[in-house]
Biopython code that builds the backbone (N, CA, C, O; Angstrom):
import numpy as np
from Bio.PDB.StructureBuilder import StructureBuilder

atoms = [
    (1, "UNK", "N", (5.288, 2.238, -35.801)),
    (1, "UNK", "CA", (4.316, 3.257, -36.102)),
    (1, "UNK", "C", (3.306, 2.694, -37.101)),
    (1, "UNK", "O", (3.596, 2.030, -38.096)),
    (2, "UNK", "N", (1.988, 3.075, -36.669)),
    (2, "UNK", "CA", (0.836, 2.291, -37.650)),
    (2, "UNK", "C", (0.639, 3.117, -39.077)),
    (2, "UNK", "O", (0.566, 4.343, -39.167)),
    (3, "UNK", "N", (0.578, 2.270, -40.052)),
    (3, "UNK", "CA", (0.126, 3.094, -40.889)),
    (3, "UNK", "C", (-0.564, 2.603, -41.807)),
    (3, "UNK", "O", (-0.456, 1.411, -42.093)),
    (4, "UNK", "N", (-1.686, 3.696, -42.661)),
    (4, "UNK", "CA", (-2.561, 3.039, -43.681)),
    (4, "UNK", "C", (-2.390, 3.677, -44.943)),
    (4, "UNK", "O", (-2.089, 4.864, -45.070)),
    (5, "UNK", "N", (-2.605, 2.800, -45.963)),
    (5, "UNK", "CA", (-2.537, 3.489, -47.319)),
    (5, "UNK", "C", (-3.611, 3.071, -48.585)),
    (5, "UNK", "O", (-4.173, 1.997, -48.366)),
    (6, "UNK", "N", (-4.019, 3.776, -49.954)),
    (6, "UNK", "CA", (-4.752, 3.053, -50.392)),
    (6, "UNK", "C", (-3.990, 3.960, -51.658)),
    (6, "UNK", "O", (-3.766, 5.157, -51.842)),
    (7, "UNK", "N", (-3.691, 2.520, -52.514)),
    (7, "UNK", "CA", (-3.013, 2.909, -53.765)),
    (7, "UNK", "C", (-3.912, 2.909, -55.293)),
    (7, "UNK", "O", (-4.835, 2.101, -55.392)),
    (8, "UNK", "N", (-3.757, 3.375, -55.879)),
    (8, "UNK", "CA", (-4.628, 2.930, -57.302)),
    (8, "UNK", "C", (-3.263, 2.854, -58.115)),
    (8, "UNK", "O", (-2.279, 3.546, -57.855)),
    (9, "UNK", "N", (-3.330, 2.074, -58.963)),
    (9, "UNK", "CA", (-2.642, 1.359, -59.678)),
    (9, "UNK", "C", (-3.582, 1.892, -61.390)),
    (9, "UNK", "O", (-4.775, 1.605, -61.496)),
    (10, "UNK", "N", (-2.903, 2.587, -62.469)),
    (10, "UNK", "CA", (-3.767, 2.712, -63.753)),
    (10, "UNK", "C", (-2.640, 2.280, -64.585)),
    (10, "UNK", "O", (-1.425, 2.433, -64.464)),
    (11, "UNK", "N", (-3.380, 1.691, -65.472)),
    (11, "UNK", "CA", (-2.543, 1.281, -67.123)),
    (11, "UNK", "C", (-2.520, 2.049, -67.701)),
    (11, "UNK", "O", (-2.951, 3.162, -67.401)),
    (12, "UNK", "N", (-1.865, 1.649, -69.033)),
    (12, "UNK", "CA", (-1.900, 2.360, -70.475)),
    (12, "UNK", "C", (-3.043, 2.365, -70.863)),
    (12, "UNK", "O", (-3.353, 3.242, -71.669)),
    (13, "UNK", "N", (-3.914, 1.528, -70.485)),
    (13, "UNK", "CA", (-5.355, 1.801, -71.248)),
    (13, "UNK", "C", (-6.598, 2.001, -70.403)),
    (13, "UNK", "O", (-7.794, 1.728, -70.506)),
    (14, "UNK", "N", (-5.510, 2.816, -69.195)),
    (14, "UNK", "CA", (-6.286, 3.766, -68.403)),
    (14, "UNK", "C", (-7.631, 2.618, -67.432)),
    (14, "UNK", "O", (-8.546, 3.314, -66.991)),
    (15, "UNK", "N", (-7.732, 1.630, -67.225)),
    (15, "UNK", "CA", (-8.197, 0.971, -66.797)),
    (15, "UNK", "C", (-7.722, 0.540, -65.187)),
    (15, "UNK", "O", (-6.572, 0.142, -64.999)),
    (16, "UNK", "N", (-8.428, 0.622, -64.369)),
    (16, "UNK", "CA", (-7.087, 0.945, -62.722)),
    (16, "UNK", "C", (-7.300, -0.002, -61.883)),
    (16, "UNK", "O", (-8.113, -0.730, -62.453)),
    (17, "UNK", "N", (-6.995, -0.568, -60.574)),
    (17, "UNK", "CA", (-7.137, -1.054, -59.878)),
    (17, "UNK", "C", (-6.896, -0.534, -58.368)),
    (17, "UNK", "O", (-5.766, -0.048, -58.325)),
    (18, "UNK", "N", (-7.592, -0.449, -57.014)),
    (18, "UNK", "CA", (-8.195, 0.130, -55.991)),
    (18, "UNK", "C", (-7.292, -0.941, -54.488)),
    (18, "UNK", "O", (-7.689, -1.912, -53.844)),
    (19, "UNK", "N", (-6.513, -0.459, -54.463)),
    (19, "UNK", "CA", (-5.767, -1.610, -52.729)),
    (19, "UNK", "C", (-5.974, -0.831, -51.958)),
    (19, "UNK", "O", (-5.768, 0.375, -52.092)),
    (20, "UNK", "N", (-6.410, -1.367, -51.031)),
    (20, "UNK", "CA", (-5.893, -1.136, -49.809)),
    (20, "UNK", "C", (-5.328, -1.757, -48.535)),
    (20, "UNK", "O", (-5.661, -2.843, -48.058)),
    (21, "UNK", "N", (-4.301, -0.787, -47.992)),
    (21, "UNK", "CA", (-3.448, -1.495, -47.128)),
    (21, "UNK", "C", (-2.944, -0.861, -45.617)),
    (21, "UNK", "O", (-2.502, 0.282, -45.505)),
    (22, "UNK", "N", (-3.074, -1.696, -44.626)),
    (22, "UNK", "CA", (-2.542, -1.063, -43.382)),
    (22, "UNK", "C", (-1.446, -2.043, -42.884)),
    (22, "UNK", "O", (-1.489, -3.243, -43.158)),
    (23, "UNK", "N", (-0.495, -1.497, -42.165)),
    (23, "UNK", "CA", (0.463, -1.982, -41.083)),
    (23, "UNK", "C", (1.527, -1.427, -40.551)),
    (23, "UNK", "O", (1.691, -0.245, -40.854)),
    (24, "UNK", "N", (2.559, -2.064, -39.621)),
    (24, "UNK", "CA", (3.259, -1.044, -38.860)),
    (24, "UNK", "C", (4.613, -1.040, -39.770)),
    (24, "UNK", "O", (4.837, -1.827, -40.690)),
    (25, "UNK", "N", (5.581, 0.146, -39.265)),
    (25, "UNK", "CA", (6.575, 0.508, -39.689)),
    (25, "UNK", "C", (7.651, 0.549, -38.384)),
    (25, "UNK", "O", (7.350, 1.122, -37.337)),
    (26, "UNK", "N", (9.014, -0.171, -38.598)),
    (26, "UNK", "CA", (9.579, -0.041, -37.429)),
    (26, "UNK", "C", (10.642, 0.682, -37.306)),
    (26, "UNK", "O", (11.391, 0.064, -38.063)),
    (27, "UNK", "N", (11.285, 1.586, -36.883)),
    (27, "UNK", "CA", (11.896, 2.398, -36.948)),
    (27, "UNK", "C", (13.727, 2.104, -36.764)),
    (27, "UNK", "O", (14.721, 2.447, -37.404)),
    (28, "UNK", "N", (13.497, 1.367, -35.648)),
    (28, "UNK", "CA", (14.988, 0.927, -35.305)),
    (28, "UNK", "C", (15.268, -0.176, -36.482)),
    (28, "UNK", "O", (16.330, 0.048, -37.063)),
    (29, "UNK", "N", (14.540, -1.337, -36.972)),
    (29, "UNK", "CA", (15.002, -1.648, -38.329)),
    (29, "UNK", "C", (14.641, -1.367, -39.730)),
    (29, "UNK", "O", (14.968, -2.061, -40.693)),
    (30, "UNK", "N", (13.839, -0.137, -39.763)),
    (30, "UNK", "CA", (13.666, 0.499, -41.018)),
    (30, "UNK", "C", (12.749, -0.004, -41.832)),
    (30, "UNK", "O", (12.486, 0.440, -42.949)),
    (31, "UNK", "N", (11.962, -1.445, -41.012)),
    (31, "UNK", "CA", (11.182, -2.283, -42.048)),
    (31, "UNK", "C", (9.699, -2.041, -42.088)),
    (31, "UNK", "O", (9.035, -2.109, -41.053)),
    (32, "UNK", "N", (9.279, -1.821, -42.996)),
    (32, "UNK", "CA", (7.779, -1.777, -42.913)),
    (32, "UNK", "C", (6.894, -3.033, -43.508)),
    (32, "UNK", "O", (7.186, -3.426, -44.638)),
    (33, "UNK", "N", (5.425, -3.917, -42.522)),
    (33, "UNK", "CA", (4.950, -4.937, -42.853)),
    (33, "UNK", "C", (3.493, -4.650, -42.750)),
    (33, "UNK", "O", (2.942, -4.113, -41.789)),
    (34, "UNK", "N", (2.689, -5.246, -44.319)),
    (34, "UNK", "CA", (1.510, -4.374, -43.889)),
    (34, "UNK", "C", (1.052, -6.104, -44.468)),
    (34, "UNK", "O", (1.771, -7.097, -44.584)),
    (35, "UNK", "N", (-0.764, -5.876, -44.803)),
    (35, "UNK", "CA", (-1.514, -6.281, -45.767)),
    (35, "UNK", "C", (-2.606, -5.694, -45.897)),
    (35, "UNK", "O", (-3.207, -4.775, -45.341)),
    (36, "UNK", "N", (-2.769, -6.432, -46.785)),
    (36, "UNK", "CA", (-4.268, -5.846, -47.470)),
    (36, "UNK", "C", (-5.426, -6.281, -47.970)),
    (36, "UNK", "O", (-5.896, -7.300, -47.464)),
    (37, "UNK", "N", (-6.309, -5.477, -49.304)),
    (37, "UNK", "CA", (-7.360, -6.251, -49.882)),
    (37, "UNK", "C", (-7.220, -5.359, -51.255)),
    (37, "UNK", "O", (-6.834, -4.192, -51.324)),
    (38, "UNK", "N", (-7.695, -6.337, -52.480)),
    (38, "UNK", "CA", (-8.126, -5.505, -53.678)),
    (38, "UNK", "C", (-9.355, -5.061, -53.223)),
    (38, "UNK", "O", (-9.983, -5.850, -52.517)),
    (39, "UNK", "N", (-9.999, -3.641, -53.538)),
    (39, "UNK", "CA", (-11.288, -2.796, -53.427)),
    (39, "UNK", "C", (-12.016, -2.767, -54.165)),
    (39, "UNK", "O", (-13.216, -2.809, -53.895)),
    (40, "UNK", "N", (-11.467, -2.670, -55.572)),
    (40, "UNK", "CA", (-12.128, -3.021, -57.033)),
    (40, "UNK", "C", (-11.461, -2.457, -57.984)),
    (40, "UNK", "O", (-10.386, -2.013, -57.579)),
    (41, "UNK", "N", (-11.732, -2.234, -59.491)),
    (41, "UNK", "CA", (-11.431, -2.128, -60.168)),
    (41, "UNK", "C", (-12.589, -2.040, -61.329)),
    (41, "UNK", "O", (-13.797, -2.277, -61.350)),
    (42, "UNK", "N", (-11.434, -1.491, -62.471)),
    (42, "UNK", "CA", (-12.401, -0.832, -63.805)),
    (42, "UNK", "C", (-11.800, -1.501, -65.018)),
    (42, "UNK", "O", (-10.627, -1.795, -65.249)),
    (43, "UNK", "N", (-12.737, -1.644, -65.631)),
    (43, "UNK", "CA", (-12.611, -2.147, -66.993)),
    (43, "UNK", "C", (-12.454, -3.600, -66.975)),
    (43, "UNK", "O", (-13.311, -4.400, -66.600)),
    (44, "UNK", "N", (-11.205, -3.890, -67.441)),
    (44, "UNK", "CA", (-10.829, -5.119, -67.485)),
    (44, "UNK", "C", (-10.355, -6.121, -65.972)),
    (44, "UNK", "O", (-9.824, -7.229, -65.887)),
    (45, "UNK", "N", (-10.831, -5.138, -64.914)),
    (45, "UNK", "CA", (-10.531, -5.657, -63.715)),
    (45, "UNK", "C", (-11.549, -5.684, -62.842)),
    (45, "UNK", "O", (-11.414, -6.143, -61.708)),
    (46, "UNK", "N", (-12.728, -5.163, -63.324)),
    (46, "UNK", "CA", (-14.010, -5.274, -62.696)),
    (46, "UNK", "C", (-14.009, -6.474, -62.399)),
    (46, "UNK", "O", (-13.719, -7.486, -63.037)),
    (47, "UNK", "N", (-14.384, -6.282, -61.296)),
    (47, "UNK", "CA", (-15.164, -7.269, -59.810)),
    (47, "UNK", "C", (-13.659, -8.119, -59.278)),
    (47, "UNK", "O", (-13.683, -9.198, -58.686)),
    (48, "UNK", "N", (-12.364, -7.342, -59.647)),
    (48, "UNK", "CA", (-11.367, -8.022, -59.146)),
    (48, "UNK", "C", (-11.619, -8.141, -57.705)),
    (48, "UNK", "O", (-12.440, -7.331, -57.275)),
    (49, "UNK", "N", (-10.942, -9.226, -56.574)),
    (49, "UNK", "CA", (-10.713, -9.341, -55.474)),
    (49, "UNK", "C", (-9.957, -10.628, -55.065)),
    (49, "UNK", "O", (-10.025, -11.795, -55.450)),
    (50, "UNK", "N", (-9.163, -9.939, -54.077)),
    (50, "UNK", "CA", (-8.034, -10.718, -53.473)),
    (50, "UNK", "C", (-7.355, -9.745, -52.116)),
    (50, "UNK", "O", (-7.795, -8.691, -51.656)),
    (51, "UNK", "N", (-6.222, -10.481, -51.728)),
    (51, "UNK", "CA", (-5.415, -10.275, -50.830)),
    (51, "UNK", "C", (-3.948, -9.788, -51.078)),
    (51, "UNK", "O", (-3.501, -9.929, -52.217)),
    (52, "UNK", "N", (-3.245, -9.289, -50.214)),
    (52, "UNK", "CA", (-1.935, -8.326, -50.522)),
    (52, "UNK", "C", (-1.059, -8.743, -49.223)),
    (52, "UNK", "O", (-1.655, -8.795, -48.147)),
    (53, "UNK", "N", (0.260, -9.029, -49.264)),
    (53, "UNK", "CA", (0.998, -8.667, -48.266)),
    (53, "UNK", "C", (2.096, -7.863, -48.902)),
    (53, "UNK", "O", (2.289, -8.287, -50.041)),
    (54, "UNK", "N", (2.892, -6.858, -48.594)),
    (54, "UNK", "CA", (3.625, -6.030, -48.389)),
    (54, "UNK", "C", (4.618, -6.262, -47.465)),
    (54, "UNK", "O", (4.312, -6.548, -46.307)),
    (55, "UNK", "N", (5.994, -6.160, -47.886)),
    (55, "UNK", "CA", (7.610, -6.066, -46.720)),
    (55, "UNK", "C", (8.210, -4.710, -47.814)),
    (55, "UNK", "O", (8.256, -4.483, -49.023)),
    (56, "UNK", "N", (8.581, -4.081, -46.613)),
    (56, "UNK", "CA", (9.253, -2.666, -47.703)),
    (56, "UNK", "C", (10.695, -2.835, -46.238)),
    (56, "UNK", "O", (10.714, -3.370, -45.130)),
    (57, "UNK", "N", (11.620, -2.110, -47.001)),
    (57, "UNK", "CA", (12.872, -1.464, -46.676)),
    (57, "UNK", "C", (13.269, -0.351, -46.678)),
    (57, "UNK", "O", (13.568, 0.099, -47.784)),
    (58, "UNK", "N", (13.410, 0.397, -45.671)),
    (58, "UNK", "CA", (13.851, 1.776, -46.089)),
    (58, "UNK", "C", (14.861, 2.687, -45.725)),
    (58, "UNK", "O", (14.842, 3.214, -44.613)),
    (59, "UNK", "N", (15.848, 2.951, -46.652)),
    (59, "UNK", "CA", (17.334, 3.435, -46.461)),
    (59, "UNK", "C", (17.630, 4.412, -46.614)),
    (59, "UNK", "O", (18.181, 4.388, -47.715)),
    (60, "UNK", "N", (17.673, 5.758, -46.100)),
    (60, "UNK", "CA", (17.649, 6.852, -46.574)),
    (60, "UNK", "C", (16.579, 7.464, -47.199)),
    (60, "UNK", "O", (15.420, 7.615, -46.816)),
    (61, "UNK", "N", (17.338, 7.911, -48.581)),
    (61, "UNK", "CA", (16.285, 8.041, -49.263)),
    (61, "UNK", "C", (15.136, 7.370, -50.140)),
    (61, "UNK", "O", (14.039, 7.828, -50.459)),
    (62, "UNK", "N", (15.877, 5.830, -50.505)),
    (62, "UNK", "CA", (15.757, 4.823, -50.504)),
    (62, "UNK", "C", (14.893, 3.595, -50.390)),
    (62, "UNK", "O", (15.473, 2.717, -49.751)),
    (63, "UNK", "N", (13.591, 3.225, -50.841)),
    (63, "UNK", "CA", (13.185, 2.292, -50.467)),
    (63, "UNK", "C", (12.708, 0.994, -51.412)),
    (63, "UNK", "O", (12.244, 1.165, -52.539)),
    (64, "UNK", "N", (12.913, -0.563, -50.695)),
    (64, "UNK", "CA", (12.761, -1.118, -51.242)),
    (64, "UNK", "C", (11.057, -2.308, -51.093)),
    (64, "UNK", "O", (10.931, -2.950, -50.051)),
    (65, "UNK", "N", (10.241, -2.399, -51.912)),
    (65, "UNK", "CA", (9.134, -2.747, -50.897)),
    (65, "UNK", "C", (9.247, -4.491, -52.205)),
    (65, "UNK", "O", (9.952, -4.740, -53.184)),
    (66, "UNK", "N", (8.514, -5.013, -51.715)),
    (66, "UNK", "CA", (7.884, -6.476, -51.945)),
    (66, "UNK", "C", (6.445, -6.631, -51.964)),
    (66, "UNK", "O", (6.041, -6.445, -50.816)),
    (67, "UNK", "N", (5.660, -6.844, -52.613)),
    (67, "UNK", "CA", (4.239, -6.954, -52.913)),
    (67, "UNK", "C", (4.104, -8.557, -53.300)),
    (67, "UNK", "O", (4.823, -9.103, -54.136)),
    (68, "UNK", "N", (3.098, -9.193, -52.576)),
    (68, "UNK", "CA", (2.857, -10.714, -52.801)),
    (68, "UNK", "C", (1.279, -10.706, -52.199)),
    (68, "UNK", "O", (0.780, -10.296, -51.151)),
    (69, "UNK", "N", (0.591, -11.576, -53.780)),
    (69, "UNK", "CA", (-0.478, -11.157, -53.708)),
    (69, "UNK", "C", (-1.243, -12.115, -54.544)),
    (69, "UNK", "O", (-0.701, -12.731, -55.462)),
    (70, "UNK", "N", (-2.813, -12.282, -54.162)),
    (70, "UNK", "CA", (-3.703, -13.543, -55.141)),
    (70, "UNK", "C", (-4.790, -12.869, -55.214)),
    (70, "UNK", "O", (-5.268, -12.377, -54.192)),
    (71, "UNK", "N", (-5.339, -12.731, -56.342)),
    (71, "UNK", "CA", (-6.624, -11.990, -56.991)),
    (71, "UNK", "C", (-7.524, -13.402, -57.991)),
    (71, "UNK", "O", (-7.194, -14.462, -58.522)),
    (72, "UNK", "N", (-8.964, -12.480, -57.782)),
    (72, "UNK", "CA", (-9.113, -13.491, -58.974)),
    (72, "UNK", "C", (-10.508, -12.345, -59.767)),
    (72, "UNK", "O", (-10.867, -11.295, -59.236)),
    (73, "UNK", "N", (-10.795, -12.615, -60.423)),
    (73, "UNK", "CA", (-11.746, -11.965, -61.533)),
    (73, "UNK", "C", (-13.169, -12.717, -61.803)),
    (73, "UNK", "O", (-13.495, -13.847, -62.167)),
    (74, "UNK", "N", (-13.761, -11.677, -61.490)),
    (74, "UNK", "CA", (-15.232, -12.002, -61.790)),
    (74, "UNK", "C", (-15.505, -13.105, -63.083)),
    (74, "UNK", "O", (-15.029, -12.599, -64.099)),
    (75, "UNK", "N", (-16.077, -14.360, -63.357)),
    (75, "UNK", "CA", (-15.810, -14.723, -64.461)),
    (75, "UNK", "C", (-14.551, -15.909, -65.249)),
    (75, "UNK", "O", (-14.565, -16.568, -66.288)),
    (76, "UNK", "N", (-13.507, -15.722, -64.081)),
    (76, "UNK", "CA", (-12.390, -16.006, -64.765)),
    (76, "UNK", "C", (-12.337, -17.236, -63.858)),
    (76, "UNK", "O", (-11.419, -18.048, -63.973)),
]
sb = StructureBuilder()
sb.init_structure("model")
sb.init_model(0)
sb.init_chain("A")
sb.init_seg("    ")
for serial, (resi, resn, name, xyz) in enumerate(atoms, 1):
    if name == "N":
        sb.init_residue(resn, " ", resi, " ")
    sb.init_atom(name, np.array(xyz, "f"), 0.0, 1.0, " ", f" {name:<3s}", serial, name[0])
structure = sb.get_structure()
């Protein structure tokens, strides 16, 4: 089953970061495999961009996901 998502991610000092991500979910082994892109970000993450892959697990109620990922920063 396809699916899309777009997460924001905020700190303690309220400063956030913008993903987004699509891919499928499989039912008979419970695994879900997506990727993605950074969208942007504020403050101290302005003009972030990079790439995302995602492996999640899911057991019940249960889930376990994996995020692997390379960004880089305006500047940096």
């Amino acid at each position: 089953m396809p699916w899309i998502a777009v997460y924001v991610f905020r700190f303690a000092d309220l400063y956030s970061i913008t993903v987004t991500q699509a891919g499928n979910f499989d039912h008979a082994s419970q695994v879900s495999k997506g990727s993605g892109e950074f969208l942007g970000g504020t403050g101290r993450f302005e003009g972030i961009t990079g790439k995302v892959t995602v492996v999640g697990l899911f057991s019940g109620s249960t889930a376990e996901t994996d995020w692997v990922g390379a960004h880089s920063l305006r500047g940096n």
